[in-house]
ZALUM-413484 format. One record per residue (C-alpha): x negated, y, z negated; residue number from 1; residue in three letters. Coordinates in steps of 0.25 Angstrom, whole numbers. Layout:
BEGIN
DRENLO, X, Y, Z, NUM, ALA;
...
end
This chain:
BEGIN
DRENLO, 0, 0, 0, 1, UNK;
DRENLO, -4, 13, 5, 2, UNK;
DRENLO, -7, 25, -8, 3, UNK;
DRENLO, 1, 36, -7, 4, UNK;
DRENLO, -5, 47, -4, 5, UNK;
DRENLO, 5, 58, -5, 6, UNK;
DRENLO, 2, 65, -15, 7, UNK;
DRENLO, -13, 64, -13, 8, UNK;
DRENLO, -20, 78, -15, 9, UNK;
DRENLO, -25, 79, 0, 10, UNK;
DRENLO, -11, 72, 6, 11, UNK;
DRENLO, -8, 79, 20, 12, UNK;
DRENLO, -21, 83, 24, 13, UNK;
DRENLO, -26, 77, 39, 14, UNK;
DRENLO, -40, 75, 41, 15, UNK;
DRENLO, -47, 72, 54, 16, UNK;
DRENLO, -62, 64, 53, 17, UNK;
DRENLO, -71, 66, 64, 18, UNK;
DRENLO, -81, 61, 53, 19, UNK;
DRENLO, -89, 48, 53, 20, UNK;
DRENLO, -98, 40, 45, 21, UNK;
DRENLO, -99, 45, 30, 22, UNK;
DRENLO, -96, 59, 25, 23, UNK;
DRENLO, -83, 63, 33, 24, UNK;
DRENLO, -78, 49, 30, 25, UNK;
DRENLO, -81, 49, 16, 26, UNK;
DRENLO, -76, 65, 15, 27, UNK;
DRENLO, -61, 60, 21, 28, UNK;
DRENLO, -60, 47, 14, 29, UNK;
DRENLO, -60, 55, 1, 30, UNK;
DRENLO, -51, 65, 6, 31, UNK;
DRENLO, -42, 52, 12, 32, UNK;
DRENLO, -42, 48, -2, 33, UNK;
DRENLO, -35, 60, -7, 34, UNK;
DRENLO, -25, 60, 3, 35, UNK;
DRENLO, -30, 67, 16, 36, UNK;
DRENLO, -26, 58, 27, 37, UNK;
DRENLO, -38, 57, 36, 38, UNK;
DRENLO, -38, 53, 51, 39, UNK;
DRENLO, -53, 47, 58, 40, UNK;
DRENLO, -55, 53, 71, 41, UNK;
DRENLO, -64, 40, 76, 42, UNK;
DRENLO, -72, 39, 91, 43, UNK;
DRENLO, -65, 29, 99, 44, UNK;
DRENLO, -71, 14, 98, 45, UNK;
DRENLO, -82, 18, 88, 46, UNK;
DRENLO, -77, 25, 75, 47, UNK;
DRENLO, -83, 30, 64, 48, UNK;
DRENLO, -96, 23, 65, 49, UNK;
DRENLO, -95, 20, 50, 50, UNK;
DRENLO, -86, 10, 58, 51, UNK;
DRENLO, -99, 2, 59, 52, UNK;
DRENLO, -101, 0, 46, 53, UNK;
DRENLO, -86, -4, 40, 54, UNK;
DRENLO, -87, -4, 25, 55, UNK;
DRENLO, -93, 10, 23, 56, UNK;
DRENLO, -81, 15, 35, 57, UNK;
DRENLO, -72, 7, 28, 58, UNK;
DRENLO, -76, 14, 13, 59, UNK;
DRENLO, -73, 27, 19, 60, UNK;
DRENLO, -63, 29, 30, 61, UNK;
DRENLO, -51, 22, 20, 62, UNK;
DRENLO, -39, 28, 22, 63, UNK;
DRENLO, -41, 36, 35, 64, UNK;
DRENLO, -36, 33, 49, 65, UNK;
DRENLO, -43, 32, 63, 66, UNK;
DRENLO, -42, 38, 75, 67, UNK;
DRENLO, -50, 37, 87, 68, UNK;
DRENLO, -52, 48, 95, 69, UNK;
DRENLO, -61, 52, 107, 70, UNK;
DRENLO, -65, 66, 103, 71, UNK;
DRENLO, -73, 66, 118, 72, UNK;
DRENLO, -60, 65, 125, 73, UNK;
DRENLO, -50, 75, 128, 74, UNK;
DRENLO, -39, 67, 124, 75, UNK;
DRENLO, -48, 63, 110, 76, UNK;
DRENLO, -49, 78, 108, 77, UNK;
DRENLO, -37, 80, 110, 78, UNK;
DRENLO, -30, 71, 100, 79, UNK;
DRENLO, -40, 74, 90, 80, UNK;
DRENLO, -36, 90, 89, 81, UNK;
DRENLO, -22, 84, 89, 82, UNK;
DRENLO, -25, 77, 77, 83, UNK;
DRENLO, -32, 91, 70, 84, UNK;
DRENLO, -19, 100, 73, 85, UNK;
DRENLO, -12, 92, 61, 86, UNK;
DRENLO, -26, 89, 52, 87, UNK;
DRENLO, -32, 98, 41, 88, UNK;
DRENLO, -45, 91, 43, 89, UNK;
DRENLO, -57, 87, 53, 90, UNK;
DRENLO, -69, 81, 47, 91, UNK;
DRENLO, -79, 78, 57, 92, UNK;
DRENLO, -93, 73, 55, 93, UNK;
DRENLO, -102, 74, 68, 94, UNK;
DRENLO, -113, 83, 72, 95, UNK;
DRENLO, -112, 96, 74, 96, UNK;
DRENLO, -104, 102, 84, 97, UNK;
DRENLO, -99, 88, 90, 98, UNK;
DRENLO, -86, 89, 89, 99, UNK;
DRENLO, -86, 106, 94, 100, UNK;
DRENLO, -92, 100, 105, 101, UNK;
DRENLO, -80, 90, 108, 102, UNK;
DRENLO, -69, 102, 104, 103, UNK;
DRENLO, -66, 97, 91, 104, UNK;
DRENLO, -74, 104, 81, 105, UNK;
DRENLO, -69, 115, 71, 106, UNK;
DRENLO, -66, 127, 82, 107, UNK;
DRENLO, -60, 117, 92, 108, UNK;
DRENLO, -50, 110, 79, 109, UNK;
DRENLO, -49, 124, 73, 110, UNK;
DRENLO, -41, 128, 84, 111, UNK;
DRENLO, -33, 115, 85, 112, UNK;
DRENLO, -31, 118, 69, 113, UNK;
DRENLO, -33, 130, 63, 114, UNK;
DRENLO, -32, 125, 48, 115, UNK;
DRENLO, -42, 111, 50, 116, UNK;
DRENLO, -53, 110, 41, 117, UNK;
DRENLO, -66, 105, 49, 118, UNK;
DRENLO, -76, 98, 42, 119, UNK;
DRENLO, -89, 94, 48, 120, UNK;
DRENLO, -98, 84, 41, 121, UNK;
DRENLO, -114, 84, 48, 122, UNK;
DRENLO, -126, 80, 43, 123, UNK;
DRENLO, -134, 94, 44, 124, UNK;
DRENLO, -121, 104, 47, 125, UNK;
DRENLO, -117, 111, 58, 126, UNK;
DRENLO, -129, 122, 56, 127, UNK;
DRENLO, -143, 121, 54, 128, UNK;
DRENLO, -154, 114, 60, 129, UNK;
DRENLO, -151, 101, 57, 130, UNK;
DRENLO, -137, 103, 61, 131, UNK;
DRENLO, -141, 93, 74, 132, UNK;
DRENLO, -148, 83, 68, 133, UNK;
DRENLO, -143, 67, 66, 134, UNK;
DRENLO, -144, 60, 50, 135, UNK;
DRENLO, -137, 54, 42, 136, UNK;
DRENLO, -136, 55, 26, 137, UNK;
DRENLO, -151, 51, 23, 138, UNK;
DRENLO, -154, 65, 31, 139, UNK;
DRENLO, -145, 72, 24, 140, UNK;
DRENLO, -149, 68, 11, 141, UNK;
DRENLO, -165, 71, 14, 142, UNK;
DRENLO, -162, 85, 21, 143, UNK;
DRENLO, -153, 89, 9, 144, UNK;
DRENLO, -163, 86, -3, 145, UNK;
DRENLO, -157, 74, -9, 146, UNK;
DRENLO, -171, 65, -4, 147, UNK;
DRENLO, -178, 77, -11, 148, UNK;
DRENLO, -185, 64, -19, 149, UNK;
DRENLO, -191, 58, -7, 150, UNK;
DRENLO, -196, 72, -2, 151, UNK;
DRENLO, -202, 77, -14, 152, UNK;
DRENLO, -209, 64, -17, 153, UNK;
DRENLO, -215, 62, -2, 154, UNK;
DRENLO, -210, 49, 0, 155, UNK;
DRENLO, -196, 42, 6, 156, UNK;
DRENLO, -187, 35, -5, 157, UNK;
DRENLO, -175, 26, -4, 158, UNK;
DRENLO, -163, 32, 4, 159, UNK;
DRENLO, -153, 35, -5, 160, UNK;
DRENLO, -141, 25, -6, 161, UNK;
DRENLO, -128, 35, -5, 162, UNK;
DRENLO, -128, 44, 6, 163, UNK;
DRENLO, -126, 57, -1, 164, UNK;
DRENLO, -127, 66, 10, 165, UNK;
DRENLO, -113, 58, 17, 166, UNK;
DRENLO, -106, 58, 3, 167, UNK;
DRENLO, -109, 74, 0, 168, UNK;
DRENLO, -106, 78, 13, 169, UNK;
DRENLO, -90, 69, 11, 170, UNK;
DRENLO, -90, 76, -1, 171, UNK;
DRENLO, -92, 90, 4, 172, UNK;
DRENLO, -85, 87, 16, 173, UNK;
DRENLO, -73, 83, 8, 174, UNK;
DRENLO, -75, 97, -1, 175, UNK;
DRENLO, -76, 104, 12, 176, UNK;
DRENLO, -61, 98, 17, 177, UNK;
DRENLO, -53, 101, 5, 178, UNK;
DRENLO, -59, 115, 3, 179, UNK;
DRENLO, -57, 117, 18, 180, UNK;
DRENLO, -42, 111, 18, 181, UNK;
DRENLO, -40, 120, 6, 182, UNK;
DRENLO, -44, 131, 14, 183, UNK;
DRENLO, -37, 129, 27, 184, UNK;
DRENLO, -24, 127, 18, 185, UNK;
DRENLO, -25, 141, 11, 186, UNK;
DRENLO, -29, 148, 24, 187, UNK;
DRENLO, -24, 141, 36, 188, UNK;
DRENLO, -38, 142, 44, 189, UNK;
DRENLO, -44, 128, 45, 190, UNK;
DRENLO, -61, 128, 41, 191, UNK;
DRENLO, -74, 122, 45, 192, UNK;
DRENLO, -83, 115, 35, 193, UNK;
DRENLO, -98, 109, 40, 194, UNK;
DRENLO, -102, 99, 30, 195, UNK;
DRENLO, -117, 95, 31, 196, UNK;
DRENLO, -121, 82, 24, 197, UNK;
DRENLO, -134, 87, 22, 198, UNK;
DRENLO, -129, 101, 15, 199, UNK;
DRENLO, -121, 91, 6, 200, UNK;
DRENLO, -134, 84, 1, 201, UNK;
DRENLO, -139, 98, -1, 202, UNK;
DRENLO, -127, 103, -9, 203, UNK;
DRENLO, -127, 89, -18, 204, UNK;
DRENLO, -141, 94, -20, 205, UNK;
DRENLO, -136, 107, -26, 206, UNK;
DRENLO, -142, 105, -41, 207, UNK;
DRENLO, -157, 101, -36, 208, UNK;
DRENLO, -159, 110, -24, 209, UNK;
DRENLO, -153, 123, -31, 210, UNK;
DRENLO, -165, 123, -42, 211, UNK;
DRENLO, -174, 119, -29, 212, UNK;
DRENLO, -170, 131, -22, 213, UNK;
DRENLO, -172, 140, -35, 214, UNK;
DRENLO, -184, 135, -39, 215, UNK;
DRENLO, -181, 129, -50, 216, UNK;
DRENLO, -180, 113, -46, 217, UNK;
DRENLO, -174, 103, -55, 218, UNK;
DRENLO, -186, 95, -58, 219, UNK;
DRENLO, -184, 83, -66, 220, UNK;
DRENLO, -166, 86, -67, 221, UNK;
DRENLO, -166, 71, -67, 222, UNK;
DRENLO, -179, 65, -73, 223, UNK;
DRENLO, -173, 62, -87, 224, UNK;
DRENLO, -178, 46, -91, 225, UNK;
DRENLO, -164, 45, -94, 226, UNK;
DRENLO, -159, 47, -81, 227, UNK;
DRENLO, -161, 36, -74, 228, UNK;
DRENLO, -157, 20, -70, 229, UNK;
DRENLO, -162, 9, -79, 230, UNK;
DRENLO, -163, -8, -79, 231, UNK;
DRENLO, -155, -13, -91, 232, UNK;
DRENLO, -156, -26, -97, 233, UNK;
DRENLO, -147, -34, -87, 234, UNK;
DRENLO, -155, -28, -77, 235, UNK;
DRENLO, -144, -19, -73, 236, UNK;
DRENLO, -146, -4, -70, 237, UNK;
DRENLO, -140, 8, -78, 238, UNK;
DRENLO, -141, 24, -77, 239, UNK;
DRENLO, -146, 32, -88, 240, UNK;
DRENLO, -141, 47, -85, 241, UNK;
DRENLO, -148, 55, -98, 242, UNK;
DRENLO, -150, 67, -89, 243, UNK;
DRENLO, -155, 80, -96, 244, UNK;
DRENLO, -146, 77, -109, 245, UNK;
DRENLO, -152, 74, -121, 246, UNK;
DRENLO, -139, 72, -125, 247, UNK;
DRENLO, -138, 60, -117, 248, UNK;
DRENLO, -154, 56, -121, 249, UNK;
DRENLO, -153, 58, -137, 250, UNK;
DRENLO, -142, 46, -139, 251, UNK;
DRENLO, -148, 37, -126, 252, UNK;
DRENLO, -161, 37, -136, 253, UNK;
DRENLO, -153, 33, -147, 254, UNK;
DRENLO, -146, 21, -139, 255, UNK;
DRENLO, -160, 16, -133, 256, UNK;
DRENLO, -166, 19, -148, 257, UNK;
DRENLO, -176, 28, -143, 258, UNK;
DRENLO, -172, 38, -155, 259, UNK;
DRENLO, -189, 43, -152, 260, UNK;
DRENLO, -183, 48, -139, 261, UNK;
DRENLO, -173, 57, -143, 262, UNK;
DRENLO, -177, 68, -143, 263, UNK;
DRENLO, -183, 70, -130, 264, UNK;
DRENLO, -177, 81, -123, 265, UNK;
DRENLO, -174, 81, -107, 266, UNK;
DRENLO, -189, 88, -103, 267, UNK;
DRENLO, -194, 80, -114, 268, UNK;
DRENLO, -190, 67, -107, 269, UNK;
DRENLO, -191, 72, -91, 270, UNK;
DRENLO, -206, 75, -97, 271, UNK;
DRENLO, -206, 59, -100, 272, UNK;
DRENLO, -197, 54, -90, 273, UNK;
DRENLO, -206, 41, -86, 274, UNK;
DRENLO, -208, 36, -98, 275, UNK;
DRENLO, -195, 37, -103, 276, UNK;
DRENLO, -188, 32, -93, 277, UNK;
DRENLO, -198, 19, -94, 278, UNK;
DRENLO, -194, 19, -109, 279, UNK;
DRENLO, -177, 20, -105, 280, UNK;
DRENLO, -180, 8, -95, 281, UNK;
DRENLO, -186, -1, -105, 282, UNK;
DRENLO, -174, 1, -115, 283, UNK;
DRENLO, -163, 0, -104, 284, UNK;
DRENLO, -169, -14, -100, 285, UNK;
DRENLO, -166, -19, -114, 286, UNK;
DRENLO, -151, -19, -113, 287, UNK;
DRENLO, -141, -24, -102, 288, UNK;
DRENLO, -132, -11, -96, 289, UNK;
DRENLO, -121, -14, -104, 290, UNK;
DRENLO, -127, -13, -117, 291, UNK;
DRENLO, -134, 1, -112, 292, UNK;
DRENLO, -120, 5, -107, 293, UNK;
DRENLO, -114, 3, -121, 294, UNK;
DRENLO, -124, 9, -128, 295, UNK;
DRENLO, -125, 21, -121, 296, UNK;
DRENLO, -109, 23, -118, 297, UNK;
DRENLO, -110, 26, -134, 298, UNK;
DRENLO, -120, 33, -134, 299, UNK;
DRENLO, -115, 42, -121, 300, UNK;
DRENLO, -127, 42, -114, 301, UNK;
DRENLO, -124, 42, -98, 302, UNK;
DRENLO, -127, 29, -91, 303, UNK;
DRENLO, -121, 20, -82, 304, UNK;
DRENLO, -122, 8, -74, 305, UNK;
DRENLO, -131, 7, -61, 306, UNK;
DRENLO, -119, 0, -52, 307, UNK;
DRENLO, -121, -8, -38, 308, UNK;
DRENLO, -109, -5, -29, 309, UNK;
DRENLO, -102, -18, -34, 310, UNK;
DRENLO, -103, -14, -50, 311, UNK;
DRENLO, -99, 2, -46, 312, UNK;
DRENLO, -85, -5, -40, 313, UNK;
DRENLO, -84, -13, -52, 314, UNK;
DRENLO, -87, -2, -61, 315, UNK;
DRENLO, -76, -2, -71, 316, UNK;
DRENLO, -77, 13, -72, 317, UNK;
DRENLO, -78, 13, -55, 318, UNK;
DRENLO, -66, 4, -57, 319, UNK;
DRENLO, -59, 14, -69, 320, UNK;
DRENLO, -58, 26, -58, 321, UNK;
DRENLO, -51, 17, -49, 322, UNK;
DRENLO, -61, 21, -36, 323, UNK;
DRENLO, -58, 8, -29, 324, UNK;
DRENLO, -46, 5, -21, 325, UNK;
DRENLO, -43, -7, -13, 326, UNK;
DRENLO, -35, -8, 0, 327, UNK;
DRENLO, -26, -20, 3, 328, UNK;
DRENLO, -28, -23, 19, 329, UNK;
DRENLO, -20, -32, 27, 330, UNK;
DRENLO, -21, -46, 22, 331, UNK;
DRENLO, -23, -45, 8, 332, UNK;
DRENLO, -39, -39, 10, 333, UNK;
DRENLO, -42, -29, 1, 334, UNK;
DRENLO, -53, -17, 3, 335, UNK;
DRENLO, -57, -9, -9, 336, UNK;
DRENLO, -62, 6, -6, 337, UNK;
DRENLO, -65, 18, -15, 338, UNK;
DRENLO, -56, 28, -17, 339, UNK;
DRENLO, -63, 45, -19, 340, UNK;
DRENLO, -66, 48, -34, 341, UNK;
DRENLO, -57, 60, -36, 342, UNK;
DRENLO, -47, 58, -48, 343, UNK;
DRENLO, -32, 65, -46, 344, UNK;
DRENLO, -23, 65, -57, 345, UNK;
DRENLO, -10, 65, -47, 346, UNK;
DRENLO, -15, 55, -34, 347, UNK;
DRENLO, -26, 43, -34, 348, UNK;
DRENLO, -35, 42, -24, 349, UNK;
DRENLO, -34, 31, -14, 350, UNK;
DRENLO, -37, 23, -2, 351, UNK;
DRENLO, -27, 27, 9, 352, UNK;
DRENLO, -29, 14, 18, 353, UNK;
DRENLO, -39, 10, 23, 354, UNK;
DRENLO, -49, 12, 34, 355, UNK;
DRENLO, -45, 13, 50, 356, UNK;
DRENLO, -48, 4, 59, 357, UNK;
DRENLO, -54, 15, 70, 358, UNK;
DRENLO, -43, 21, 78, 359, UNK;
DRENLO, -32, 14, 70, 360, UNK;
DRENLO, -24, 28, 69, 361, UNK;
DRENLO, -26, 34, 82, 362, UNK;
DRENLO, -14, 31, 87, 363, UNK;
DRENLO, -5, 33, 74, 364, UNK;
DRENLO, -11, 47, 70, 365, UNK;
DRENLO, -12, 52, 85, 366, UNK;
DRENLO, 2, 48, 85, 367, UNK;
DRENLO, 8, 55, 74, 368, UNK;
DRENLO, -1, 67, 79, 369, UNK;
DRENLO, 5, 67, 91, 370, UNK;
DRENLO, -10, 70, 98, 371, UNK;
end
C-alpha cells in the first residue's frame, strides 16, 4: 500500500531532473521523501548511467518516475518544455551550457515558465577557469581543501570512502530549491541557482579555512588523545570523542582509573598527544566494547560504536528513529530503502514507491500533460 502523501510538507510541488548519477538524484530523492513528486527526464535506451550500476540507482531514485526524452530532437524538445509549463522545478546536472545549447537551459525555460526554479548541479560552476573541465567527487574533494592532509604531508593517502563533494553538493542543491521555491511563490518570477560541487566542499570547510584565511590556522583543533578509534577487548572497535572538554576527560580518568591523569588540561594533553594516546589504547584492550559502553554511559563521557554497514542497519538506535523502510514488490519480494532524516511532528517521512523501470512513465505523465 501506497503512503499517503497528502498532507506532506512539499505535496504539490513538480519537479523536473535532468540530473544523473549522484547529487541531483540524492537532492530529489529527499525532496520526493517529503512530498514533491519528482519526474526523471532519462536519454532514450540509455538512462541515467547510475542504471549501470543498479543498487546504488536503486537506493536513490525510489519514488520518482521515468520519462524518456530526446532533448536533441524537435519533438523531444518540444514535450520536455511542455512538461516545465506545469513544474516548479528543473534540476539538471550536466556541463555547462549544455543544455542552453539545446534551448533548454534557464532563459530558454524561463520563457516557457516565468515562475520555474533552475538549478544547476557541475562540478566547477558555471564561471571560473575550471568551469570546463571533467571529474568526479575525488576532484572536488582535492581542489576544495578536504585532501589538505595529503598536500601538506607531501604524500598520496587513502581515497576517502564517502564521496562528500556528491553529498554536500545534494544537500545544498536541495537548500537551494526550497529557498528558490520559497522565492518564486512570494514574487511570482521564477530563479536561477548554480551549485558547484567543489564550492560545496569549500563551504563544508567553512571552520578550517576561515582561520587559514586570517592567519590564525586551527592547528591541532582535533589532536586530543581522547579523540580517536580504539581496539577493545573482543577485538571490536569503539570511538572516544573527548574533544577539547576537560569536562569529558576528568571523569574518563576516573572510569580508566587514571586519577594521576586528571588533571591534565586540553594543551597540557595536545603537548602529550602520543604518549597518551598509547597509554588509552593499552587500557581500552582490557575490556570488551560493552563493558566500555557501560561504563562510560554512567559516567557520560561521548563514545560510540565503530559499526560496519550491517551493524549500523542493525543498530537499535538506527532502528529507534525508524530510517528503514521496506517496500512489498509484486510476489511477495520485499526491498528495504532508507527514508531522509528530517523528524515532522504532523507527517513521517516515507518511501513513495519504488524505483522506475527507465521510460516506465513516459506515456502516463505526457498524457496527462497533454504534451
Amino acid at each position: 500500500m501506497e503512503p499517503d502523501m497528502s498532507n506532506a510538507p512539499l505535496a504539490g510541488l513538480k519537479i523536473l531532473s535532468l540530473a544523473e548519477q549522484f547529487p541531483g538524484p540524492y537532492a530529489t530523492m529527499l525532496l520526493s521523501d517529503m512530498g514533491a513528486e519528482v519526474i526523471m527526464i532519462e536519454r532514450p535506451g540509455v538512462g541515467d548511467p547510475a542504471r549501470q550500476f543498479p543498487p546504488l540507482f536503486r537506493a536513490l531514485n525510489r519514488g520518482k518516475r521515468s520519462v524518456a526524452l530526446d532533448l536533441k530532437s524537435a519533438e523531444g524538445l518540444a514535450r520536455f518544455r511542455g512538461l516545465a509549463k506545469d513544474s516548479d522545478v528543473i534540476v539538471e546536472g550536466f556541463r555547462p551550457g549544455k543544455l542552453a545549447a539545446l534551448g533548454a537551459g534557464f532563459v530558454d525555460m524561463r520563457r516557457v515558465n516565468p515562475q520555474l526554479v533552475y538549478v544547476s548541479i557541475s562540478g566547477y560552476g558555471q564561471d571560473g577557469p575550471y568551469r570546463d573541465r571533467a571529474g568526479h567527487d575525488l576532484s572536488y574533494e582535492g581542489v576544495g581543501g578536504l585532501l589538505a592532509e595529503q598536500a601538506d604531508a607531501g604524500q598520496p593517502g587513502a581515497v576517502p570512502a564517502i564521496p562528500l563533494a556528491d553529498v554536500g553538493a545534494a544537500l545544498f542543491a536541495a537548500i537551494a530549491i526550497l529557498s528558490a521555491v520559497v522565492s518564486s511563490q512570494r514574487t511570482g518570477q521564477g530563479r536561477y541557482v548554480d551549485v558547484s560541487m567543489s564550492d560545496a566542499v569549500v563551504s563544508m570547510l567553512t571552520a578550517f579555512l576561515v582561520p587559514a584565511a586570517n592567519g590564525t590556522p586551527l592547528g591541532e583543533f582535533i589532536a586530543e588523545p581522547g579523540y580517536g578509534v580504539f581496539t577493545c577487548k573482543d577485538g571490536k572497535l569503539m570511538t572516544l570523542s573527548i574533544a577539547h572538554e576537560d569536562w569529558f576527560w576528568q571523569p574518563f580518568c576516573d572510569v580508566i582509573d587514571r586519577a594521576d591523569l586528571a588533571p591534565l588540561t586540553g594543551r597540557d594533553r595536545v603537548a602529550r598527544k602520543d604518549a597518551l594516546r598509547e597509554e588509552i589504547a593499552a587500557v581500552m584492550v582490557g575490556k570488551t566494547r560493552a563493558e566500555w559502553g557501560n561504563l562510560l554511559d554512567k559516567a557520560g563521557v561521548p563514545w560510540g560504536p565503530v559499526n560496519s554497514l550491517v551493524e549500523t542497519l542493525d543498530d537499535p538506535h538506527v532502528r529507534a528513529r525508524q530510517l528503514l523502510r521496506t517496500i512489498a514488490h509484486e510476489g511477495g519480494k520485499t526491498e528495504t530503502f532508507l527514508v531522509q532524516p528530517l523528524k515532522f511532528d504532523d507527517f513521517e517521512c516515507a518511501t513513495p514507491g519504488l524505483p522506475p523501470e527507465l521510460g516506465a512513465d513516459t506515456d502516463s505523465v505526457l498524457a496527462a500533460g497533454s504534451v
